[in-house]
CHARMM-style PDB file with segment names, atoms N, HN, CA, C and O in Angstrom:
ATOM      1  N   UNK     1      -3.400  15.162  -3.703  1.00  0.00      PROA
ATOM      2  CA  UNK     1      -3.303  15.540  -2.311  1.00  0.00      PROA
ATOM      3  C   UNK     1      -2.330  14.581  -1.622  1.00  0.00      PROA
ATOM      4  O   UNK     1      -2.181  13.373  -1.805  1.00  0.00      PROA
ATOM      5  N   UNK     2      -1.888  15.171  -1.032  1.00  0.00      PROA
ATOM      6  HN  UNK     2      -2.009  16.152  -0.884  1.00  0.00      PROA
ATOM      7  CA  UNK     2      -0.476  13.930  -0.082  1.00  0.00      PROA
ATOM      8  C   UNK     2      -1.404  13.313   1.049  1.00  0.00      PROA
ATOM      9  O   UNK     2      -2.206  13.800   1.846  1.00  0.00      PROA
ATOM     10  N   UNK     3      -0.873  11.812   0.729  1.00  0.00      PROA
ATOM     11  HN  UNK     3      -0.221  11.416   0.082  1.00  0.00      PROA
ATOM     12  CA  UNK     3      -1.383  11.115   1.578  1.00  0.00      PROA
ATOM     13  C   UNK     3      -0.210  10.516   2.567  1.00  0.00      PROA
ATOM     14  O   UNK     3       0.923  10.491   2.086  1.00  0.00      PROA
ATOM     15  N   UNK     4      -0.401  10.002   3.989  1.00  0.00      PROA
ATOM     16  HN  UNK     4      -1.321  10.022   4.380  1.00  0.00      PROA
ATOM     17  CA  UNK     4       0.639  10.020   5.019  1.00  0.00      PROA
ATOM     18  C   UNK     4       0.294   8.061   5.520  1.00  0.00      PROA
ATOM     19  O   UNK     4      -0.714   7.439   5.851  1.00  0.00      PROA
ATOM     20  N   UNK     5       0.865   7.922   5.441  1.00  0.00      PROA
ATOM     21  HN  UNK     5       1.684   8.428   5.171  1.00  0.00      PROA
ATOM     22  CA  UNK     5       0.962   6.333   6.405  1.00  0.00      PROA
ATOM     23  C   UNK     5       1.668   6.052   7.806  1.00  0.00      PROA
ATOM     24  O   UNK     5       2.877   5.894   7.975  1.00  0.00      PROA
ATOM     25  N   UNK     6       0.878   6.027   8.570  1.00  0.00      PROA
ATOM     26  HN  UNK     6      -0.104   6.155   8.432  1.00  0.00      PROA
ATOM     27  CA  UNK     6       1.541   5.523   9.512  1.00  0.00      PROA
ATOM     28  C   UNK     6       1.572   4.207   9.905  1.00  0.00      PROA
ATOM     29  O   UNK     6       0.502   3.600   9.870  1.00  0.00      PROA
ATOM     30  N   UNK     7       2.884   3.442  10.392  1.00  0.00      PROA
ATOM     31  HN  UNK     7       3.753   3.936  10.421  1.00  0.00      PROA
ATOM     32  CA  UNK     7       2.916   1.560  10.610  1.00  0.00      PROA
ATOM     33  C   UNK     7       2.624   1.793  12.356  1.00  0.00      PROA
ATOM     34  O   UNK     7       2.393   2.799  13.026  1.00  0.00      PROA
ATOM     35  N   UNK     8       2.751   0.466  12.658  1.00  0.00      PROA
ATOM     36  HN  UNK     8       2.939  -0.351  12.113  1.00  0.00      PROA
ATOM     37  CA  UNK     8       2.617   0.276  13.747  1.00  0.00      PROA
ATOM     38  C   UNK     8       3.606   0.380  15.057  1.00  0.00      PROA
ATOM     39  O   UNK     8       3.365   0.062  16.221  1.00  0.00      PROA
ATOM     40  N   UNK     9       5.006   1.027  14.375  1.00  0.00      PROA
ATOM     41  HN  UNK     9       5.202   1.285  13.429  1.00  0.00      PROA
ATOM     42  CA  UNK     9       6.031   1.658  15.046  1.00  0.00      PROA
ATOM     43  C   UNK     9       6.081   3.231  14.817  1.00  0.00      PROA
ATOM     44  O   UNK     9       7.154   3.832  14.784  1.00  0.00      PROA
ATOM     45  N   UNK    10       4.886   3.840  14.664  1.00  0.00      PROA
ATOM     46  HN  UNK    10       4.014   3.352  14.690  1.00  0.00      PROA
ATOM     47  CA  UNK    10       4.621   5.144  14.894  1.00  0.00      PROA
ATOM     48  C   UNK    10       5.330   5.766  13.453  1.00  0.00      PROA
ATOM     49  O   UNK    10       4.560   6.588  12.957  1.00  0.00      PROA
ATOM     50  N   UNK    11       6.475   5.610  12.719  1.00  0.00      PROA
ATOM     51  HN  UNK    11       7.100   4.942  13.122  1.00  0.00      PROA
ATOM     52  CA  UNK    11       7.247   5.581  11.558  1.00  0.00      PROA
ATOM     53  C   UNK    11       6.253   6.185  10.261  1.00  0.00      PROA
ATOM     54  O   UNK    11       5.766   5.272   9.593  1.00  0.00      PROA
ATOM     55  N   UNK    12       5.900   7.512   9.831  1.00  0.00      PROA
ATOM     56  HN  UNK    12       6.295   8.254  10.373  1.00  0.00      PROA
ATOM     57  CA  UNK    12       5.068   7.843   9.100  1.00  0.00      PROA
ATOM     58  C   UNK    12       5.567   8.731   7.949  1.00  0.00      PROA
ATOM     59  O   UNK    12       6.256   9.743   8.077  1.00  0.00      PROA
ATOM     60  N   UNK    13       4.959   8.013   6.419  1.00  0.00      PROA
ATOM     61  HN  UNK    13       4.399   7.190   6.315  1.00  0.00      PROA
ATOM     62  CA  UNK    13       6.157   8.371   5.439  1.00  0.00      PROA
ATOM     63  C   UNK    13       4.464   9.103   4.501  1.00  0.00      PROA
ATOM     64  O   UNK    13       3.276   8.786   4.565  1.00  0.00      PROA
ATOM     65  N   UNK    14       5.118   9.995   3.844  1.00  0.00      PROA
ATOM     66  HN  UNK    14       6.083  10.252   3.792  1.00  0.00      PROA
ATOM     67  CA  UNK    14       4.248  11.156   2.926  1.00  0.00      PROA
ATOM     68  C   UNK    14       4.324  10.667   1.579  1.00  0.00      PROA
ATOM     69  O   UNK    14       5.433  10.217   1.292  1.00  0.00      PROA
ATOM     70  N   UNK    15       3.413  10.626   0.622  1.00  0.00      PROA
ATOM     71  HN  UNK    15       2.512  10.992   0.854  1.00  0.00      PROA
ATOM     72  CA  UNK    15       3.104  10.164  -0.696  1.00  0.00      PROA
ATOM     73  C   UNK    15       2.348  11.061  -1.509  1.00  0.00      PROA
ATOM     74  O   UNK    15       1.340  11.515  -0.968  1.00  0.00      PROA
ATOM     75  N   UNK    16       2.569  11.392  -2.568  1.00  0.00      PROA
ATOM     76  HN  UNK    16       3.388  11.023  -3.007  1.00  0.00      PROA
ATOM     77  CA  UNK    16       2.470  12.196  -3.424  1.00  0.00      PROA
ATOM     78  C   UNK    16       0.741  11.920  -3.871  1.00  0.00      PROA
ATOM     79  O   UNK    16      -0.101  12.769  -4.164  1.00  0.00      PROA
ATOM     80  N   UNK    17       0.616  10.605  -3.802  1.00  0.00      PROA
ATOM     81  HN  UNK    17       1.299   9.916  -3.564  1.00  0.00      PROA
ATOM     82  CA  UNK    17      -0.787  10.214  -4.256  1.00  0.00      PROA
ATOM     83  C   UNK    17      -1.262   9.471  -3.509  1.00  0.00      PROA
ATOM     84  O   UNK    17      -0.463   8.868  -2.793  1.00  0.00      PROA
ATOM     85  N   UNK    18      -2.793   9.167  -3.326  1.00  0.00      PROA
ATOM     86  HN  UNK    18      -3.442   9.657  -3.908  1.00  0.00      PROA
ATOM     87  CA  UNK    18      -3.380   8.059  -2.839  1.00  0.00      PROA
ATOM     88  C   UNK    18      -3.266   6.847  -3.251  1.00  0.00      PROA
ATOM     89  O   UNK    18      -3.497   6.067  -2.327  1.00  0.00      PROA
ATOM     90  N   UNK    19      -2.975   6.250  -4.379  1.00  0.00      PROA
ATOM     91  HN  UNK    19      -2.788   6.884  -5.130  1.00  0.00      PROA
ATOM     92  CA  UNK    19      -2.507   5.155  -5.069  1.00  0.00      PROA
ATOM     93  C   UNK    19      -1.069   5.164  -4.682  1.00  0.00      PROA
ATOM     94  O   UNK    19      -0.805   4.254  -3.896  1.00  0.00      PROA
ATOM     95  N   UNK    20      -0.510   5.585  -4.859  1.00  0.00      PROA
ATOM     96  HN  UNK    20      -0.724   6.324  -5.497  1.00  0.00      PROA
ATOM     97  CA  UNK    20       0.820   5.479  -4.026  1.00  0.00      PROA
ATOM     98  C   UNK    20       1.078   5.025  -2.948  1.00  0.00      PROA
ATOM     99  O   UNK    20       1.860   4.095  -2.754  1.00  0.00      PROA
ATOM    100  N   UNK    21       0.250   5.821  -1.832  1.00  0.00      PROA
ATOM    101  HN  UNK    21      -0.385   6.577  -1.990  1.00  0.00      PROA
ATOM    102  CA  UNK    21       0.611   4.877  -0.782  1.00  0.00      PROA
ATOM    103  C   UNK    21      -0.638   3.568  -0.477  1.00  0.00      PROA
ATOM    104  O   UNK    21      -0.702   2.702   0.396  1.00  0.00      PROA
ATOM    105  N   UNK    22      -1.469   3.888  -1.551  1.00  0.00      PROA
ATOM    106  HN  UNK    22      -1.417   4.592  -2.260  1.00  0.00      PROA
ATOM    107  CA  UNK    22      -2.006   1.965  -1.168  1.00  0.00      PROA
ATOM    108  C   UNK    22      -1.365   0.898  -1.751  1.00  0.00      PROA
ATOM    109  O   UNK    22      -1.498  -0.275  -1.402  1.00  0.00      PROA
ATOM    110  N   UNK    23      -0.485   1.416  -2.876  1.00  0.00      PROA
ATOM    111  HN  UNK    23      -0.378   2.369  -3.159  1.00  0.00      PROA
ATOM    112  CA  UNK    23       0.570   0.595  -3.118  1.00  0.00      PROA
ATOM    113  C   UNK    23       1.422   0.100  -2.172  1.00  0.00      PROA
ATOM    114  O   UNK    23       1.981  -0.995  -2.221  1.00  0.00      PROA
ATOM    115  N   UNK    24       1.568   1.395  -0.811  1.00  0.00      PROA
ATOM    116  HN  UNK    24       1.114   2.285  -0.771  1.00  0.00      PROA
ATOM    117  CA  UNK    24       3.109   0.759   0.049  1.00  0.00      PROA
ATOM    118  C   UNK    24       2.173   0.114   1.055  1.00  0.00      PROA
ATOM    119  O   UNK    24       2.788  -0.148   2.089  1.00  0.00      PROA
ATOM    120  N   UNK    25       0.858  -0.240   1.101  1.00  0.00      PROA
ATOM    121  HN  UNK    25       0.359  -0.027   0.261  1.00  0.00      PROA
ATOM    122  CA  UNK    25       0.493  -0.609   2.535  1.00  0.00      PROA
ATOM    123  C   UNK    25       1.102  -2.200   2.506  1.00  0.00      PROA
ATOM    124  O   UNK    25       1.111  -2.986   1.558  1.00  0.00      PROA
ATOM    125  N   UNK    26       1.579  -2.373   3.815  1.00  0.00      PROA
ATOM    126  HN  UNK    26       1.572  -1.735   4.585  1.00  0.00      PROA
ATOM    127  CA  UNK    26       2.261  -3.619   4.167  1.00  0.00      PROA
ATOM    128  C   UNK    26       1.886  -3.943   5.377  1.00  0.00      PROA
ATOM    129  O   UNK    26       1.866  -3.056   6.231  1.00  0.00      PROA
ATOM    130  N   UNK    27       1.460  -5.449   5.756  1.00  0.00      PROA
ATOM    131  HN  UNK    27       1.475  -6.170   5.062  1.00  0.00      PROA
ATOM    132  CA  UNK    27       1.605  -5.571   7.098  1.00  0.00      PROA
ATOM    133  C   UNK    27       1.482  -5.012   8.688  1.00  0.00      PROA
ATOM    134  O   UNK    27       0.689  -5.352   9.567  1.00  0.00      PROA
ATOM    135  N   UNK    28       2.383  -4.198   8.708  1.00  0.00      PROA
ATOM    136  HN  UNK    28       3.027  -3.922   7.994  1.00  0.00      PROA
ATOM    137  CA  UNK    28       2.528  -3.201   9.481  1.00  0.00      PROA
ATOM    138  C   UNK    28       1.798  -1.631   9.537  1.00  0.00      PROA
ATOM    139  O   UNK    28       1.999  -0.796  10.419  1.00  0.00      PROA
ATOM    140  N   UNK    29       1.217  -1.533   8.766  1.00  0.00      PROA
ATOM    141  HN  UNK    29       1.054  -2.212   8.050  1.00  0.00      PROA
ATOM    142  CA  UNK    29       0.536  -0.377   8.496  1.00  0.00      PROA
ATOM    143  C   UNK    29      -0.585  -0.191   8.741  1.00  0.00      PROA
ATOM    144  O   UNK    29      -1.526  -0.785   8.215  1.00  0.00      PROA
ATOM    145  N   UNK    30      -0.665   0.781   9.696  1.00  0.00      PROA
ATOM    146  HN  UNK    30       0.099   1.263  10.124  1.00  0.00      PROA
ATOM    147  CA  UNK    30      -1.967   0.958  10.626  1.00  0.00      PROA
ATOM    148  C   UNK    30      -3.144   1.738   9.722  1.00  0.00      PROA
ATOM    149  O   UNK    30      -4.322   1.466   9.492  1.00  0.00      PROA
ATOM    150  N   UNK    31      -2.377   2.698   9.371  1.00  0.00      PROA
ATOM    151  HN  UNK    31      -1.420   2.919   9.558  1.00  0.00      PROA
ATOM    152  CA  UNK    31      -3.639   3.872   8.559  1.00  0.00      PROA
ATOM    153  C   UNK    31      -3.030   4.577   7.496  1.00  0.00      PROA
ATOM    154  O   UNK    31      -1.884   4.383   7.089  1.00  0.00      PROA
ATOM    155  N   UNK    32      -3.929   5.496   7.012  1.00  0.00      PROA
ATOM    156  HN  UNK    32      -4.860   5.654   7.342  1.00  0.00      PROA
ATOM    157  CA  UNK    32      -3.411   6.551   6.274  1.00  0.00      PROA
ATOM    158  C   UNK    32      -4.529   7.874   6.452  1.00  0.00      PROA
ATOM    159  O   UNK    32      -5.725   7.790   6.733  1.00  0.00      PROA
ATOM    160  N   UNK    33      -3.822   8.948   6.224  1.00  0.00      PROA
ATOM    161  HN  UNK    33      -2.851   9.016   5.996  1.00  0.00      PROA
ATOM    162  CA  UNK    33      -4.768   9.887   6.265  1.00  0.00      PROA
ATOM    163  C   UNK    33      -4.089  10.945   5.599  1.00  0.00      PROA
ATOM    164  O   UNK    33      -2.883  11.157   5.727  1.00  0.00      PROA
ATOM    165  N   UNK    34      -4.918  11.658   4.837  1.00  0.00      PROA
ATOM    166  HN  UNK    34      -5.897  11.486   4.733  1.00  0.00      PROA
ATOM    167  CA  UNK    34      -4.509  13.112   4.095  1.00  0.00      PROA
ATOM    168  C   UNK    34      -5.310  14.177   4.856  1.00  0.00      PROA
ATOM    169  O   UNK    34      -5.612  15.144   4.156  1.00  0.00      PROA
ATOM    170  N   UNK    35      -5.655  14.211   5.929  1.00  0.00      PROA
ATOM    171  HN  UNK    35      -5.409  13.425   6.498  1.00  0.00      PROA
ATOM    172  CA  UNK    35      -6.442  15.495   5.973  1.00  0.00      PROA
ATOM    173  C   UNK    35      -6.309  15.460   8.120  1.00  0.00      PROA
ATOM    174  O   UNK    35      -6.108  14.450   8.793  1.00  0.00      PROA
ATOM    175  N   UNK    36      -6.453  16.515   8.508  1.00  0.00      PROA
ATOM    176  HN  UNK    36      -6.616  17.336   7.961  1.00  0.00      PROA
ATOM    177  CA  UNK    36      -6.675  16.599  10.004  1.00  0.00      PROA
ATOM    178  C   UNK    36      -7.508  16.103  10.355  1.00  0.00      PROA
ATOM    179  O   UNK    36      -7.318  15.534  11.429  1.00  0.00      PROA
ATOM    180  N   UNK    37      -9.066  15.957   9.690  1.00  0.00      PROA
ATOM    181  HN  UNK    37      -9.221  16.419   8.817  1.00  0.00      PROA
ATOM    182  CA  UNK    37      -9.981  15.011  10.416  1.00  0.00      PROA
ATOM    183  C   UNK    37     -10.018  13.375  10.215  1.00  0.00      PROA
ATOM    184  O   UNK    37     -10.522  12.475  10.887  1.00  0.00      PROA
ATOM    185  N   UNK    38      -9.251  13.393   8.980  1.00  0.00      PROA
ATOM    186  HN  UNK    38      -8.842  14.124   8.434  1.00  0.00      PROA
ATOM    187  CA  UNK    38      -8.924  11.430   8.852  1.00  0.00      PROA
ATOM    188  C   UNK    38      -7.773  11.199   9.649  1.00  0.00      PROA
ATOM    189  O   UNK    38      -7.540  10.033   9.970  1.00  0.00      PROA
ATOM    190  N   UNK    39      -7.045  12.065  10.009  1.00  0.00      PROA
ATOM    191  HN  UNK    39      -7.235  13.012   9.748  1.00  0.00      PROA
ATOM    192  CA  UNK    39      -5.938  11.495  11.870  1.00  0.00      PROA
ATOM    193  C   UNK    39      -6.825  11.616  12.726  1.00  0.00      PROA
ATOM    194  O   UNK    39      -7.052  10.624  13.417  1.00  0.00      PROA
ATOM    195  N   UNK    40      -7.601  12.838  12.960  1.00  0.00      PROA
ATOM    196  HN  UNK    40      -7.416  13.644  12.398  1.00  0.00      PROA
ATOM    197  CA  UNK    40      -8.367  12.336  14.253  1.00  0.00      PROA
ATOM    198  C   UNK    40      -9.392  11.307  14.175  1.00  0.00      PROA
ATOM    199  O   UNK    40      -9.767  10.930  15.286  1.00  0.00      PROA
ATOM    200  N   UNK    41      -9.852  10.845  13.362  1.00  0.00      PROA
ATOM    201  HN  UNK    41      -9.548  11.151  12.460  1.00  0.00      PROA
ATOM    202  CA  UNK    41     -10.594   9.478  13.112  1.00  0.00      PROA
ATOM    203  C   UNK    41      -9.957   8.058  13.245  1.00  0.00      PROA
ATOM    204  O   UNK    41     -10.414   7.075  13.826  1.00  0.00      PROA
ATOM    205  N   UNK    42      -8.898   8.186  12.625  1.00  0.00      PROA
ATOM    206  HN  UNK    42      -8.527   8.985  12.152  1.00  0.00      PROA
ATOM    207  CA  UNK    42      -7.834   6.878  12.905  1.00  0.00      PROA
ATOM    208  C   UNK    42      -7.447   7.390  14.194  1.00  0.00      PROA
ATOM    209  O   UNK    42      -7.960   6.745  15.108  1.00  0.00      PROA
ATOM    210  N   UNK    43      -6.387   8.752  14.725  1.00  0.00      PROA
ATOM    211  HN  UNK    43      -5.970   9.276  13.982  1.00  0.00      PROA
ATOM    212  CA  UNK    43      -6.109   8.178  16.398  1.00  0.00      PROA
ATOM    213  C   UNK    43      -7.033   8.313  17.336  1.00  0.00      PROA
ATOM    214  O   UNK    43      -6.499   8.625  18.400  1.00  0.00      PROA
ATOM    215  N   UNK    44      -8.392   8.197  17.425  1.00  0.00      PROA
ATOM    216  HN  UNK    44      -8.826   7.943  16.561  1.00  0.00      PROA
ATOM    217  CA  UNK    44      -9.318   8.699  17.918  1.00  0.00      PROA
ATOM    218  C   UNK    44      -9.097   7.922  19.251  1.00  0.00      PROA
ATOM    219  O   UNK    44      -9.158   8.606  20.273  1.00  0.00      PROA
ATOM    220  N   UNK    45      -8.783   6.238  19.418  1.00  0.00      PROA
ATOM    221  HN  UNK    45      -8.734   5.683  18.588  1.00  0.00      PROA
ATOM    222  CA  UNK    45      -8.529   5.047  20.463  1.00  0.00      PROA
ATOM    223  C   UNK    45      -7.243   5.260  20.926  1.00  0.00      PROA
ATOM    224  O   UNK    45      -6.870   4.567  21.873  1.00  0.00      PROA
ATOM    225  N   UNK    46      -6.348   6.231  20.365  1.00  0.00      PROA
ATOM    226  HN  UNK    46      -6.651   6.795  19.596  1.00  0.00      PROA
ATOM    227  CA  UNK    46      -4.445   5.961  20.922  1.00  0.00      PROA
ATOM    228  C   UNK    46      -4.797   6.540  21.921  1.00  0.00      PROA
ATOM    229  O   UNK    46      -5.727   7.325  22.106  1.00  0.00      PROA
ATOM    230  N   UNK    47      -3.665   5.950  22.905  1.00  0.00      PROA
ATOM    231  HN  UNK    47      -2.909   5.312  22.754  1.00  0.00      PROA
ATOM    232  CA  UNK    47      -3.799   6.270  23.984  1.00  0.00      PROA
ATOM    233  C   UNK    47      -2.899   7.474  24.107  1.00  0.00      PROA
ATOM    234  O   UNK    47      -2.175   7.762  23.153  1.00  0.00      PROA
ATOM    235  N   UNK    48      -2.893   7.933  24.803  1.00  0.00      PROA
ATOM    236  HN  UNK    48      -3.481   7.699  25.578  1.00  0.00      PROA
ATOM    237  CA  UNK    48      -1.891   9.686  24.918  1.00  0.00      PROA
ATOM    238  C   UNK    48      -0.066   9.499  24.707  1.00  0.00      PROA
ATOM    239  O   UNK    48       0.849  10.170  24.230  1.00  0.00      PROA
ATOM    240  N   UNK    49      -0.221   8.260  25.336  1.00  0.00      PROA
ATOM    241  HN  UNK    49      -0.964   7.715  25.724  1.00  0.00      PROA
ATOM    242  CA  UNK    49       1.438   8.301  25.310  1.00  0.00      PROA
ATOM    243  C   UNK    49       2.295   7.843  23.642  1.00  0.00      PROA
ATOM    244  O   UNK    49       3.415   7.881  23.132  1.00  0.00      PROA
ATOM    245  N   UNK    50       0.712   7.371  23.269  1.00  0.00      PROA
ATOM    246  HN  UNK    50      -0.198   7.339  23.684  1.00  0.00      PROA
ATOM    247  CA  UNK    50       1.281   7.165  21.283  1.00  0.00      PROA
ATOM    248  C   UNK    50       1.552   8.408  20.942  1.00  0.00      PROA
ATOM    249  O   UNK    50       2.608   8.623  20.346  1.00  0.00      PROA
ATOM    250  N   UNK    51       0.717   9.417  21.228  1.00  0.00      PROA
ATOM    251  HN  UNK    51      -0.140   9.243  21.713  1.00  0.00      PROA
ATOM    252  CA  UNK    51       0.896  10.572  20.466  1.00  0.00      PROA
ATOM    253  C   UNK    51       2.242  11.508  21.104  1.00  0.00      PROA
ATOM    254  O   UNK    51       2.371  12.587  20.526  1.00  0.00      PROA
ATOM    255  N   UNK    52       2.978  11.308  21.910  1.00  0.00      PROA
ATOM    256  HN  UNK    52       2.873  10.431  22.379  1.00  0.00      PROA
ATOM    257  CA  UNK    52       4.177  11.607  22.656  1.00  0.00      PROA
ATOM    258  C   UNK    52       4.957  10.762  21.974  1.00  0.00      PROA
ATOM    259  O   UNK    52       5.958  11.342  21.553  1.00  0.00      PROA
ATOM    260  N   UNK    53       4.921   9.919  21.764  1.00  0.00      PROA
ATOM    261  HN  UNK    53       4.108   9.447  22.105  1.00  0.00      PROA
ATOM    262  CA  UNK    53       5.946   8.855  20.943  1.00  0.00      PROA
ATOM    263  C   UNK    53       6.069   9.514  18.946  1.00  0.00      PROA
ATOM    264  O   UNK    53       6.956   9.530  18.093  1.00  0.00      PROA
ATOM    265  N   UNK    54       5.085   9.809  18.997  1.00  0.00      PROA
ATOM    266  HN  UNK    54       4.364   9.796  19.690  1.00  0.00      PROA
ATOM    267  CA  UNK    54       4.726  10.156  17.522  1.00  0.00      PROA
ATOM    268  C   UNK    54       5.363  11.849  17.254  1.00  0.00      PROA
ATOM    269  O   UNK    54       5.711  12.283  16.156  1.00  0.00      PROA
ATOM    270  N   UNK    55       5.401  12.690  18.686  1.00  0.00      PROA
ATOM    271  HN  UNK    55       5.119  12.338  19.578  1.00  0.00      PROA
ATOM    272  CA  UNK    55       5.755  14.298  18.429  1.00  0.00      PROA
ATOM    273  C   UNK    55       7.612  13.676  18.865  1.00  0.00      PROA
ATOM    274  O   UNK    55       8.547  14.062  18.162  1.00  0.00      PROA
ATOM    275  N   UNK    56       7.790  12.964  19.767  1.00  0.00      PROA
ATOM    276  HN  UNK    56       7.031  12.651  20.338  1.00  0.00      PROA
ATOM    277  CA  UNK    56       9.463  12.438  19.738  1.00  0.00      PROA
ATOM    278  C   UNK    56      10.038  12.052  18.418  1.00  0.00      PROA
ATOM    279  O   UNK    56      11.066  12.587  18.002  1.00  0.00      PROA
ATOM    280  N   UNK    57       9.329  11.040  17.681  1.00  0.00      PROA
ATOM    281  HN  UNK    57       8.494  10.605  18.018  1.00  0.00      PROA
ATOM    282  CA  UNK    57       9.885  10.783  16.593  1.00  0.00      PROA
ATOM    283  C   UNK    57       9.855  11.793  15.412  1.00  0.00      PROA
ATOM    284  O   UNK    57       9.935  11.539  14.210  1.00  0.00      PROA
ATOM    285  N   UNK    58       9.723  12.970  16.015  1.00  0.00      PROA
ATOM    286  HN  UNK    58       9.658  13.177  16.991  1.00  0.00      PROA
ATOM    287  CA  UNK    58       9.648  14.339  15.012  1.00  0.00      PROA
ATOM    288  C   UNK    58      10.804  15.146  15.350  1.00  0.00      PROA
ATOM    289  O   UNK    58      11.340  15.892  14.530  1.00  0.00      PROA
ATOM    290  N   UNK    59      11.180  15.011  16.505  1.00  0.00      PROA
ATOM    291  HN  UNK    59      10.744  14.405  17.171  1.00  0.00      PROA
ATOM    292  CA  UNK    59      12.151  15.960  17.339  1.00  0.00      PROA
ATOM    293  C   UNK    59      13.652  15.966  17.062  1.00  0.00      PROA
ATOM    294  O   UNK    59      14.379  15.002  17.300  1.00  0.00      PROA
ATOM    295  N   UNK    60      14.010  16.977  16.610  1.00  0.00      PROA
ATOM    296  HN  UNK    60      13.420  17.761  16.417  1.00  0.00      PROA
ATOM    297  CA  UNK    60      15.422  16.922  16.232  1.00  0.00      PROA
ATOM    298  C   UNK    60      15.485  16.671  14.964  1.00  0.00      PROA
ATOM    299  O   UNK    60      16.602  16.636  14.449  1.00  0.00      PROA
ATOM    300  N   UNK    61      14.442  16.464  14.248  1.00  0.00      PROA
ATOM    301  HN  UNK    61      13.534  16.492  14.667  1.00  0.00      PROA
ATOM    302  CA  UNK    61      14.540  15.778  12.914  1.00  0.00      PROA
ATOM    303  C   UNK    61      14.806  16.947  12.049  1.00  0.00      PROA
ATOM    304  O   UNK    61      14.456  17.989  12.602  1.00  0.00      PROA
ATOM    305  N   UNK    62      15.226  17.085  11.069  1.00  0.00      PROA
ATOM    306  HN  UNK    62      15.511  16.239  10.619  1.00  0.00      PROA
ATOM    307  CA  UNK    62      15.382  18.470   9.894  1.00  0.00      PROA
ATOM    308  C   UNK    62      14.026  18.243   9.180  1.00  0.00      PROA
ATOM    309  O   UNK    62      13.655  17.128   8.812  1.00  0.00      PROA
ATOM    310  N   UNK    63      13.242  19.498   8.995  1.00  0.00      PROA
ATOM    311  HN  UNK    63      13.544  20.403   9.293  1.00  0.00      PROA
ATOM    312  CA  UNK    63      12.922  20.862   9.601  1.00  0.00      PROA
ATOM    313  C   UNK    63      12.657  20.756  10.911  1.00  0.00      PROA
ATOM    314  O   UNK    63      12.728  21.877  11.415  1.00  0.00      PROA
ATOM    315  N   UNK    64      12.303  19.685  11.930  1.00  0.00      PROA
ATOM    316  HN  UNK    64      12.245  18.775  11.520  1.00  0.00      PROA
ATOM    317  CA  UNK    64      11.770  19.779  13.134  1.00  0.00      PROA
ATOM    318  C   UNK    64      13.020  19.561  14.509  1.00  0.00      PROA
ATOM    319  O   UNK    64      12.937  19.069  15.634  1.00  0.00      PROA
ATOM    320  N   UNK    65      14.267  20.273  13.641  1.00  0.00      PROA
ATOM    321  HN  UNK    65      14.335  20.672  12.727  1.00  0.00      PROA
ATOM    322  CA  UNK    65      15.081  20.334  14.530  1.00  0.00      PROA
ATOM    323  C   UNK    65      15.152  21.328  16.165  1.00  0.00      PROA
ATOM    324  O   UNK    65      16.106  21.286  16.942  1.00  0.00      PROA
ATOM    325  N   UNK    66      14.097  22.020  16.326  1.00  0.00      PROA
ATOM    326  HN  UNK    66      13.322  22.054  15.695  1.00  0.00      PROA
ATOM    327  CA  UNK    66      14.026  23.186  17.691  1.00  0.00      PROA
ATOM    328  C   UNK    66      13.417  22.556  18.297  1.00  0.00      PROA
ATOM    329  O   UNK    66      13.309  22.864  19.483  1.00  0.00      PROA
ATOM    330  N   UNK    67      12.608  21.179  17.713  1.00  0.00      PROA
ATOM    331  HN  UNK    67      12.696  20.928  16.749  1.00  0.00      PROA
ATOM    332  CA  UNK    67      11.363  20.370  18.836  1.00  0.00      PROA
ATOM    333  C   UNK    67      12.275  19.969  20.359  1.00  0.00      PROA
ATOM    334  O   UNK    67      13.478  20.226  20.408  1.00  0.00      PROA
ATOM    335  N   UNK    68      11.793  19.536  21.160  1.00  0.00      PROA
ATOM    336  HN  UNK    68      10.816  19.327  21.120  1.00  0.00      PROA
ATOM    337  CA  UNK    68      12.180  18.667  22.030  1.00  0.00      PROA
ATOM    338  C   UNK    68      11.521  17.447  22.866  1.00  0.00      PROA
ATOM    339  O   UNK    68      10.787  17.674  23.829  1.00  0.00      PROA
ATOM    340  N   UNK    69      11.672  16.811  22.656  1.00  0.00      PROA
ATOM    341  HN  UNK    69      12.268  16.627  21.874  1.00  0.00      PROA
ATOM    342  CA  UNK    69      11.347  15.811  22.957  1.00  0.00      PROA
ATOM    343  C   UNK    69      10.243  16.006  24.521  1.00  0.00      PROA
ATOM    344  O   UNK    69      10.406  16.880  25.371  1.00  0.00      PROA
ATOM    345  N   UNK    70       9.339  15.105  24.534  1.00  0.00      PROA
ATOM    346  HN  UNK    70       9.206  14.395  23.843  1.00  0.00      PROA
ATOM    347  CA  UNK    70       8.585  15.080  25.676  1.00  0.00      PROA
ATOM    348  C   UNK    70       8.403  14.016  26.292  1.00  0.00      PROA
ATOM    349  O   UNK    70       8.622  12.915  25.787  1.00  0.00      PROA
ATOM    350  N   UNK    71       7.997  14.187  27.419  1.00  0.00      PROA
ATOM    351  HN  UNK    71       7.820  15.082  27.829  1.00  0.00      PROA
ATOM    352  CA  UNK    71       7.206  12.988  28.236  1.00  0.00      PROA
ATOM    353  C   UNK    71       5.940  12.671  28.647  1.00  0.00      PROA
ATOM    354  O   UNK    71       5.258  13.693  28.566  1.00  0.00      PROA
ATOM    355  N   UNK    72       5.368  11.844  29.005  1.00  0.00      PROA
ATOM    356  HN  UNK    72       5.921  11.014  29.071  1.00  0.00      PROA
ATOM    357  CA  UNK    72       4.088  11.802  29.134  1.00  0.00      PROA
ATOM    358  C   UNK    72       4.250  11.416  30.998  1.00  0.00      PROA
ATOM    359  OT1 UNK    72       3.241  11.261  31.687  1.00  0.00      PROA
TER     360      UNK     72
END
């Protein structure tokens, strides 16, 4: 199952395995989660404007090139 890491600059990279990415945890690395209810468990405390920071750093990106950026 793909597991996802996110650091503490919002920056969230996808891994093929769970050993994989407990291999990359570093420092900076807030969480990981493979599933919709282990993100809402880890961002359960962000405050709203993380998660605006987190749909920006998606925006424009290839496949998520039609996004646009928001504000809070």
């Amino acid at each position: 199952m793909t597991t996802f890491v996110i650091d503490t600059d919002n920056n969230i990279t996808a891994f093929a395995a769970l050993e994989d990415a407990l291999n990359h945890r570093v420092g900076s690395t807030e969480g990981s989660f493979s599933s919709e209810k282990e993100m809402a468990k880890l961002s359960a405390a962000w405050p709203i404007s993380r998660f605006v920071d987190v749909w920006n750093a998606f925006a424009g990106v290839v496949p998520f090139d039609d996004l646009k950026p928001e504000r809070v």
